[in-house]
N, C-alpha and C positions, 0 to 999 in steps of 0.2 A: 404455630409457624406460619410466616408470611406466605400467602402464595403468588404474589406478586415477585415479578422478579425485574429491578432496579435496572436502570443504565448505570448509574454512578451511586454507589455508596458511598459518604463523605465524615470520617467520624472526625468529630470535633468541630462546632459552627461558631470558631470566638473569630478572628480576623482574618487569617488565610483562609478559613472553612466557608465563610459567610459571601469572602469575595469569588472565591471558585464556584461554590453552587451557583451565584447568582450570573457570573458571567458565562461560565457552561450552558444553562438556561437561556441566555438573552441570544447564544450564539446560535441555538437550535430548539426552537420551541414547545418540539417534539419528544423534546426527553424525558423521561423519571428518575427526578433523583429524590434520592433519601439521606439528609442535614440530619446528624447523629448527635443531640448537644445533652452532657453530662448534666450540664445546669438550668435554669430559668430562662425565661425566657423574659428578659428585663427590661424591655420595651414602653412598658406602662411605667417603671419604676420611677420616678417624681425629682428624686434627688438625683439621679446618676446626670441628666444635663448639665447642672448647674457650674459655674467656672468653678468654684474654687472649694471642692467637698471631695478631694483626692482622700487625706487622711482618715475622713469618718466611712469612706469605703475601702479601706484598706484591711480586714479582719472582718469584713459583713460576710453572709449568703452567696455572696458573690465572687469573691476570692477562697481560692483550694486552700490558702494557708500554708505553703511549703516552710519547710523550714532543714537547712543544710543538716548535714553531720557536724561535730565539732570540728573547729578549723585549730590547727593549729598554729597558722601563723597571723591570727586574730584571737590570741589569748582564749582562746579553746570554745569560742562562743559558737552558739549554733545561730546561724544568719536566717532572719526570714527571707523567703522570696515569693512575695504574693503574685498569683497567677488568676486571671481571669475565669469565671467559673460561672458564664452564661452565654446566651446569642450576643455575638460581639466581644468576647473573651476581653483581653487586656483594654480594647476600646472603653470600657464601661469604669476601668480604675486608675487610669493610666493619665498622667499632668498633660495630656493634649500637646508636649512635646513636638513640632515638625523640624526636623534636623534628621537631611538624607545621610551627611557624614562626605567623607574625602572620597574622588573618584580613585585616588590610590588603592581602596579597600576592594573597590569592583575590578577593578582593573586585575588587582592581586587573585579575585574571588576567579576569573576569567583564566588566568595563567594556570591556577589550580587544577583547575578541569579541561581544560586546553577549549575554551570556547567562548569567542570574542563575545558573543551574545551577552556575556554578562558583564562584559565591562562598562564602564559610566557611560561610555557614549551613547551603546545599544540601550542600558536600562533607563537611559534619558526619557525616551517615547514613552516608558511606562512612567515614568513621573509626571510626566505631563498628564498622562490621559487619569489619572487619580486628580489632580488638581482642579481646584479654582480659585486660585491665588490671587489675595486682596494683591491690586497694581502691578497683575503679572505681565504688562507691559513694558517694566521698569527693568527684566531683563531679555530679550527677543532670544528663542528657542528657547529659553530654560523653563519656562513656567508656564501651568496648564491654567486655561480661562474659563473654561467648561465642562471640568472632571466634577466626581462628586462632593468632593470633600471641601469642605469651605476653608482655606488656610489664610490667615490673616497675621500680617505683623503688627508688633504694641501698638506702635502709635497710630497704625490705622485706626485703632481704636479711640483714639482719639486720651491712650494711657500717656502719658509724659511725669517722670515722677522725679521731686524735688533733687535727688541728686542726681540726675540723667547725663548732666554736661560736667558735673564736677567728677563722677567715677568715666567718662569715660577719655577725660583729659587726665586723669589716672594713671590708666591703660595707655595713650598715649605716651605717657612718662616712663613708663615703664615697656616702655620700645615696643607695641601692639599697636598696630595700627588699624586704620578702621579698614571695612572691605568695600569694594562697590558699592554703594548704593543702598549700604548698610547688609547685604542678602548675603546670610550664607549658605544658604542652599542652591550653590550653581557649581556645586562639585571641588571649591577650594576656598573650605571655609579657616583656613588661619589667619585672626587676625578679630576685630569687632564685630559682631555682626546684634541685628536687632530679633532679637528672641520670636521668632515666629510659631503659631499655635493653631492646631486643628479644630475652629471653632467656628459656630454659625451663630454669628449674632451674639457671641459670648458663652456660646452653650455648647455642650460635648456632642459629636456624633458618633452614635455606634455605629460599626462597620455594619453588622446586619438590618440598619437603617438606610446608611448611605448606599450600599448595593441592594434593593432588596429582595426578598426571599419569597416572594407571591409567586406561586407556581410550583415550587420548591415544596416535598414533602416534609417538613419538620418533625423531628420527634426532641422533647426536652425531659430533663431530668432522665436521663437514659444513660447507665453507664455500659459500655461497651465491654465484656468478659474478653474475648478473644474475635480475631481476624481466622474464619474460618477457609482450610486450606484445603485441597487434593491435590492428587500426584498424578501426571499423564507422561508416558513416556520417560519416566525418573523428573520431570520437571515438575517441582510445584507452583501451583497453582492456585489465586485468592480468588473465592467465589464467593465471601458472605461474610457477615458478620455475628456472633453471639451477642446477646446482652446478659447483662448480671440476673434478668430475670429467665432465662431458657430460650428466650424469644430470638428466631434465628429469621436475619436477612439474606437473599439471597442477591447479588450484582453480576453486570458485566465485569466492573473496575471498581475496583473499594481503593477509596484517596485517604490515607489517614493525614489529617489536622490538628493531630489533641496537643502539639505543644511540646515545647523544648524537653521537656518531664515529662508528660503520657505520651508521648509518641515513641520512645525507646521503651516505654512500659509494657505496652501496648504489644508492639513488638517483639520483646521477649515471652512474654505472655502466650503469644503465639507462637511460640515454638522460633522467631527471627530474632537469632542472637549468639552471643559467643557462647563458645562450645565448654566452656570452663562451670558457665552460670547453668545451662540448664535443665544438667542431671542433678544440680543442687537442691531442685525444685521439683525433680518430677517430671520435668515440660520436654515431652517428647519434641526430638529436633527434627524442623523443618528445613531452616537454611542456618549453615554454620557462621554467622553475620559478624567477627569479632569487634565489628566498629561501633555496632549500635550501644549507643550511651555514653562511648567515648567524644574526648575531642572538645567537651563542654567548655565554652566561655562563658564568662560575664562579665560585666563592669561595676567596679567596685566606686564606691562613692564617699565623701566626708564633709561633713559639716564643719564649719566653725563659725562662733558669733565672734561678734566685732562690736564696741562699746561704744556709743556714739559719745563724741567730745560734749554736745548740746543737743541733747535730744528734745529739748523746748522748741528748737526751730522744725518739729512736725517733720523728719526725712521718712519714720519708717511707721509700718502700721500699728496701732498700738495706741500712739501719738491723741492727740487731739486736733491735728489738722481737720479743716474740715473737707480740703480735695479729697482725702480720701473716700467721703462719703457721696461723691458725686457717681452716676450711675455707671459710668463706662469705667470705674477703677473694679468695678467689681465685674468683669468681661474677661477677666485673665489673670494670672498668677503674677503676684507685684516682683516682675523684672523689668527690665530695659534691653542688658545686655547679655548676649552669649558668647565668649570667648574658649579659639578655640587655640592650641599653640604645641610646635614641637619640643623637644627637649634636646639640652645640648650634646651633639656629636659626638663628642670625646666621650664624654662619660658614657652614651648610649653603645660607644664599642666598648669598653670595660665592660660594661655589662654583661652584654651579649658574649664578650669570651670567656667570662666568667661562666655562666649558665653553659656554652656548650663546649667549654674546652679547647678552645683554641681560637684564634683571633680573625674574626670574619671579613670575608671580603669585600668589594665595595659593591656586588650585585644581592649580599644579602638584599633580601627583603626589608628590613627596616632601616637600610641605608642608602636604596640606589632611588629612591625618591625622599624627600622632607613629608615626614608623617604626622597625622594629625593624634597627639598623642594624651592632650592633657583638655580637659573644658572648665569653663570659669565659670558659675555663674550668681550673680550677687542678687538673693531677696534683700528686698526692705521690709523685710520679718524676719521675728526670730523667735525662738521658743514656743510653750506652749501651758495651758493655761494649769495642766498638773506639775509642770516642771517649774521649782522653788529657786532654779539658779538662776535662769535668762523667764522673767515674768514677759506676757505680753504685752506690754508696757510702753513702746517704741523709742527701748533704751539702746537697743540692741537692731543688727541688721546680719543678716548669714549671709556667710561664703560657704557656697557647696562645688568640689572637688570634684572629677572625674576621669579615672583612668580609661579610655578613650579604647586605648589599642592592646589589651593586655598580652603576655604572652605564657600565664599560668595557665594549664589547663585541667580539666578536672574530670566526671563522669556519674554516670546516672546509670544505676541498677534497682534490680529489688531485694523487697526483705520476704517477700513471701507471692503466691498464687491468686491471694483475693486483690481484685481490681479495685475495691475501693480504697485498702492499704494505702498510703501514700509511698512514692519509688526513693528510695534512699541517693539523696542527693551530695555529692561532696566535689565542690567546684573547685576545691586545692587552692583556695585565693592565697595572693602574693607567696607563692612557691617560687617566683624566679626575681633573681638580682635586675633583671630590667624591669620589672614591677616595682621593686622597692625603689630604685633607682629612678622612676616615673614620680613616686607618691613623692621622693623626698624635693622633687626640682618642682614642684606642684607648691607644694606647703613654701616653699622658701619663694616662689612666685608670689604667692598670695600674701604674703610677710610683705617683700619690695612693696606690693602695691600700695598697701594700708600703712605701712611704715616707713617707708623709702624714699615718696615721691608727697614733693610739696601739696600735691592734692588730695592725694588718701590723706595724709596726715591734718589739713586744715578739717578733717569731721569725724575723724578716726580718733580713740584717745588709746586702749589696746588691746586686745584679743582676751575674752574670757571663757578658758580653759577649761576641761574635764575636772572635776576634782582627782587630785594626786599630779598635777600638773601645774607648772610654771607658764602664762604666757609666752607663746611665741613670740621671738625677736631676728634681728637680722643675721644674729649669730648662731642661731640654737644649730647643736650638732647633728649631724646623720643618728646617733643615737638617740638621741630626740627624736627626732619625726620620724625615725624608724616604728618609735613607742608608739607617737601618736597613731599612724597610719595601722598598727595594732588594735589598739585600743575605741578606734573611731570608726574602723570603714564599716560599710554596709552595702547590700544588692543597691542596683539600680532597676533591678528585673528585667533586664535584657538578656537574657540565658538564650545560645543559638549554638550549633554545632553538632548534636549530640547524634545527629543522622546524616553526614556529613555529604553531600555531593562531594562525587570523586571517590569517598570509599563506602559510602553505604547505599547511595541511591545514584544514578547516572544524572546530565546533563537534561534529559529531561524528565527530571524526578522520580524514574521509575528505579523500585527495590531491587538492586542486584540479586540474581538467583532465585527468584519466583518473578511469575509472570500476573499480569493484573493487578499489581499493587504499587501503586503510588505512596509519596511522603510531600507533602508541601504545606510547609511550615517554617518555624525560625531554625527545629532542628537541621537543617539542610545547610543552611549558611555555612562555610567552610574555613570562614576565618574572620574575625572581629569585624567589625563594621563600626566606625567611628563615630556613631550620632547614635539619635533616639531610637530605636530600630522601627518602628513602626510603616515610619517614613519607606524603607526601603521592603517591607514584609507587604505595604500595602502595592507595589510595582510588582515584587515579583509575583505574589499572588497573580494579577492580572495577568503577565505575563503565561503565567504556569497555565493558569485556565486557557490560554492562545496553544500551546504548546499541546496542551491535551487534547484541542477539540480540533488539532492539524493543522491550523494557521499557520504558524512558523514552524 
């Protein structure tokens, strides 16, 4: 048993863990904390920089490996959702993605909790102070010059790829305009925007690099058993933590981090959780929590390739062009553009009264602003080198999908007492008529573009389907892309909610009904966030660490 006794105990050191320790630390020099990380410390690990080795870490050492419950309204598949599983958690597997998403979502996140602080305006400052945006002059106030993270758009890179002006005269045609300056990270990004990426130089940064953790007690490969509790006055109370080996920490404040999935694990583990689960298990109750695990989002995603008319003339990788072998194409993920777009009106009140029974008013929430609801975004790749349909061959170029704003919700329990168990995940994907209603105005989107408008169609010849499938055309019915959107979606790994600010932790991220214990993480997000999440995990983090050490 430790005889040290911690200022801050922090389980979980993947992106909110890594940014909290270090900015706790930088805030007061004086402190001990102790960074609790289940996994490696990947630091040294050779391939994790590199731009463009997402897939071959996606199943390594380094990802948990989740994988959902059978979905039933995705043809009963069980969905991976790979989760970060070292110093820098999702940093380390994650497509370097920077898309904050619509200040709608913050704004909404703000009304939820009733506290302006989190709307886009206030979480602005924290974007900035994360930042150091290639040409962040190019919009005054929005973008950090001297944060740590190096963000950079394509073509700073000096990336320009053969159909850059043809898809996004496309888009043009297909009534998408471009944004400012190409930037859509300045809080309203509907419309073109130029794919920006959290990269240095070409190369990934882990959060536990870009903040770092010198000072900071580390322990790795350490999995946490239970969030140790007492009771004073009938209030309890978090002083410490167990690990899987007996070895017990003792803290002022124990912050747990482990993530949209072990942090409700964790949680119930500890005796914090619905009163339904815990006698199931044994798990004597602490606090009767019924929110934790609830409330789960994510965003669903779908591929489709697209058959180039003349794949001789080199548009996609694969090809024998030889720009593509010049150095700065290999600095980022072969896009250009990110498109982001609402869906129409009408249809999205059908929906919505469909799902809740009766016909909504015009201050719903997904009516009383224009929501960022759907994302575009076109590689000039496709396939893969096991897969015999779409070779990588540069015959072919993807379109990937994105349900942006879902409004399925789903929840996170366990199956059992041992912490290394993985927690039985069922995120209830496309359970409501405005999801399907989302995928199906998505897929017929992405048809207009490639088939509708004089410019997708001079490179476009037509969409090459799943097998047991007909390409897409400008007709296909809702029963169609109902299919498809079955048959095709997958995680984007964005899972947030599941410790919801507002019912499971308060506004400044402290666990309702024990004292000492914090949550800051993606679970706390209280309602979808339209972009990559990183973007907005790395502000509030920051933020959170202000919050905890009295700043605001």
């Amino acid at each position: 048993m430790s005889t040290v006794h911690f200022d801050y105990i922090i389980v979980g050191g993947g992106l909110a863990g890594s940014v909290v320790a270090s900015r706790l630390l930088n805030a007061d020099k004086s402190l001990n904390i102790l960074l609790v990380e289940a996994g490696v410390d990947a630091s040294d690990n050779t391939l994790i920089p590199h731009a463009n080795n997402t897939a071959f870490l996606i199943g390594c050492e380094l990802d948990w490996g989740f994988v959902t419950t059978p979905q039933k309204n995705l043809e009963g598949r069980r969905i991976g959702n790979p989760a970060g599983k070292c110093l820098g958690g999702g940093t380390a597997i994650n497509s370097c993605g920077w898309i904050r998403g619509d200040r709608s979502d913050y704004d909404r996140w703000a009304e939820i909790v009733g506290d302006q602080s989190y709307s886009y305006n206030s979480m602005l400052h924290y974007f900035i102070a994360t930042e150091k945006y290639t040409d962040g002059s190019q919009a005054s106030g929005q973008h950090g010059s001297d944060g740590p993270l190096h963000v950079a758009a394509v073509s700073s890179t000096g990336r320009k790829y053969p159909l850059r002006e043809t898809l996004a005269q496309a888009w043009d045609e297909n009534h998408v305009s471009a944004l400012p300056d190409l930037d859509g990270n300045r809080g309203s990004p509907q419309g073109r925007a130029e794919l920006a990426e959290d990269r240095r130089d070409g190369l990934r940064q882990l959060a536990s690099a870009a903040y770092p953790l010198e000072g900071v007690q580390v322990m790795t490969n350490t999995l946490v058993r239970r969030i140790i509790t007492t009771s004073e006055d009938d209030t309890p109370k978090a002083i410490g933590i167990e690990t899987t080996s007996g070895e017990k920490y003792y803290g002022r404040e124990i912050i747990v981090s482990a993530g949209a999935y072990r942090t409700p694990q964790l949680l119930i583990l500890s005796g914090i959780g619905p009163r339904d689960v815990l006698p199931q298990h044994d798990i004597p109750a602490v606090v009767d929590a019924p929110d934790v695990g609830q409330n789960l989002y994510d965003h669903l995603e779908l591929a489709q390739y697209w058959k180039l008319k003349n794949p001789s003339k080199g548009y996609a990788l694969g090809s024998d062009n030889p720009l593509f072998a010049k150095p700065e194409f290999g600095l980022g993920v072969p896009v250009d553009w990110v498109v982001t777009t609402s869906v129409p009106k009408d249809g999205l009140i059908e929906a919505i009264a469909e799902d809740e029974g009766c016909s909504p008013s015009a201050d719903h929430p997904l009516l009383k602003a224009e929501r960022s609801i759907l994302e575009y975004i076109t590689l000039y790749a496709a396939g893969s080198a096991s897969d015999p349909v779409i070779p990588v061959d540069g015959t072919h170029i993807c379109m990937t999908i994105v349900d942006l704003l879902p409004t399925s919700k789903g929840h996170v329990t366990i199956n059992s007492t041992d912490p290394a168990d993985p927690p039985v995940i069922d995120p209830h994907y496309l359970s409501t008529e405005v999801d399907r209603y989302a995928w199906r105005t998505g897929l017929r989107t992405a048809a207009r573009l490639f088939l509708g408008t004089d410019s997708g169609k001079s490179f476009i010849d037509q969409e090459t389907p799943p097998d047991g499938f007909e390409p897409i055309n400008l007709n296909s019915s809702d029963e169609y892309l109902d299919a498809r959107a079955r048959h095709g979606a997958f995680s984007t790994y964005h899972p947030m909610g599941t410790c919801s600010m507002g019912k499971v932790v308060d506004n400044k991220f402290r666990v309702h009904g024990i004292s000492n214990l914090r949550v800051v993480d993606a679970s706390v997000i209280p309602t979808p966030i339209a972009g990559h999440i990183q973007a907005a995990l790395y502000a509030m983090a920051v933020k959170a660490a202000d919050v905890i050490a009295g700043k605001v």
